[in-house]
C-alpha positions in Angstrom: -87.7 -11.3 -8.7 -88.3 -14.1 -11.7 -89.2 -12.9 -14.9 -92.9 -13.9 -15.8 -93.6 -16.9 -18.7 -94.9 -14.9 -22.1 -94.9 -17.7 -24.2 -97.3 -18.3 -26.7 -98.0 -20.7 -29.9 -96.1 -18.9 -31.7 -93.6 -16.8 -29.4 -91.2 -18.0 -26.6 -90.3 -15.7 -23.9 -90.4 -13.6 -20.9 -91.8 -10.1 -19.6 -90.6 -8.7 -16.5 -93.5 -8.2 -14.0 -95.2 -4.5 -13.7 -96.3 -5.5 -10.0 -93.1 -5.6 -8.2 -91.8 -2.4 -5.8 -88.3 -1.2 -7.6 -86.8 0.1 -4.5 -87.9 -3.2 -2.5 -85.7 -5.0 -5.3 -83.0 -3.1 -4.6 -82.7 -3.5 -1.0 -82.9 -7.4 -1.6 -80.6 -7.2 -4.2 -78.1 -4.9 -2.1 -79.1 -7.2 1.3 -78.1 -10.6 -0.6 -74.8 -9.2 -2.3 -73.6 -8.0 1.0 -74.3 -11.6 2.1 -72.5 -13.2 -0.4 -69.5 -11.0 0.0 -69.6 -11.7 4.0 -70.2 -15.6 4.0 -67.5 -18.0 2.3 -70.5 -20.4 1.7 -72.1 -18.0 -0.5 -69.2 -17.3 -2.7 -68.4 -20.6 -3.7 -71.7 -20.8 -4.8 -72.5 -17.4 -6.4 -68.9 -18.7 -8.0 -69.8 -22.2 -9.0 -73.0 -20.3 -10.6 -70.6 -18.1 -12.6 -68.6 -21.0 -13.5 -71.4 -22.6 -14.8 -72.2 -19.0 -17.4 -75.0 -17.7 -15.5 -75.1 -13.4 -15.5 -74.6 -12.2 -11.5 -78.5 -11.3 -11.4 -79.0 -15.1 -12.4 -76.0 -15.9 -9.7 -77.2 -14.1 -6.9 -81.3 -14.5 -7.1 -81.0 -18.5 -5.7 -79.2 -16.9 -3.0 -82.1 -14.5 -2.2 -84.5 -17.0 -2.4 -82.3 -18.0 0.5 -82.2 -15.2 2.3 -85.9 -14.5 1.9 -87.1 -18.2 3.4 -84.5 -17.5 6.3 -86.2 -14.2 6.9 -89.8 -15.7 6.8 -88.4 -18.3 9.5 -87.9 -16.0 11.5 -91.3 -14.2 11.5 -93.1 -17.8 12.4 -95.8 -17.7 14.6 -93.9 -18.3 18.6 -90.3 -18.9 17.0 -87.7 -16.6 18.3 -84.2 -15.3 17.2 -80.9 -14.2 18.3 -79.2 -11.8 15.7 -75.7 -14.3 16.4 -77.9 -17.1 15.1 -78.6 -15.9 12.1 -75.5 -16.4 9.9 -75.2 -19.6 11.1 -78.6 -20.3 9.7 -77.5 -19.2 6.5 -74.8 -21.0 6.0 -76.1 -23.9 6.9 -78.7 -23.3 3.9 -75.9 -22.4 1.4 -74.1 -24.9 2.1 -77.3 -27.8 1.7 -77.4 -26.1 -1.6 -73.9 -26.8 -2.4 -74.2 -29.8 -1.9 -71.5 -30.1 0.8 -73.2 -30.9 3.6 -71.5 -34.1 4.5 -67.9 -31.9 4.2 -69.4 -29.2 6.3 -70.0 -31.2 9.3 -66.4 -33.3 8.5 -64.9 -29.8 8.9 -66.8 -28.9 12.1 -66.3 -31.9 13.7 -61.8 -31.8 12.8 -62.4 -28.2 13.9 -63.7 -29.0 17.4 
């Protein structure tokens, strides 16, 4: 989904890559919006991206990286899934990328 490095000597900048499926872009695209939209954790940071100037492509790509090593997890070799345990999963992620891990599990533990 990253734009390839076409720098040279004398020119510095990117080319978008000619190898990439269209339509499989924009079903991960479309996949990690809906996730931002449905997960709190996510929209402080697609936020705290915006905040910081990025574009929403620029925003919301972290996030699929995300979203795409959770979904290799779940394809490992003897490891098995319940679809409830997935958004948990997630968040968990988003928020380790917040960096608000140690306020996450404050929360949980006031909350139980």
């Amino acid at each position: 989904m990253a734009a390839l490095d076409n720098a040279s000597g004398k020119y510095q900048g990117s080319k978008r890559s000619k190898q990439i499926n269209q339509h499989a872009k924009a079903a991960m695209m479309s996949a990690v919006d809906h996730q931002r939209k449905g997960s709190e954790e996510s929209q402080r940071y697609y936020k705290k991206k915006r905040t910081e100037g990025k574009t929403h492509n620029q925003a919301i790509r972290p996030l699929g990286c995300h979203l795409s090593r959770a979904i290799s997890s779940l394809k490992l070799s003897g490891a098995w899934w319940k679809v409830e345990n997935v958004r948990p999963m997630l968040t968990l992620r988003v928020v380790r990328e917040n960096e608000e891990w140690e306020n996450y599990w404050d929360n949980s533990a006031k909350a139980a």
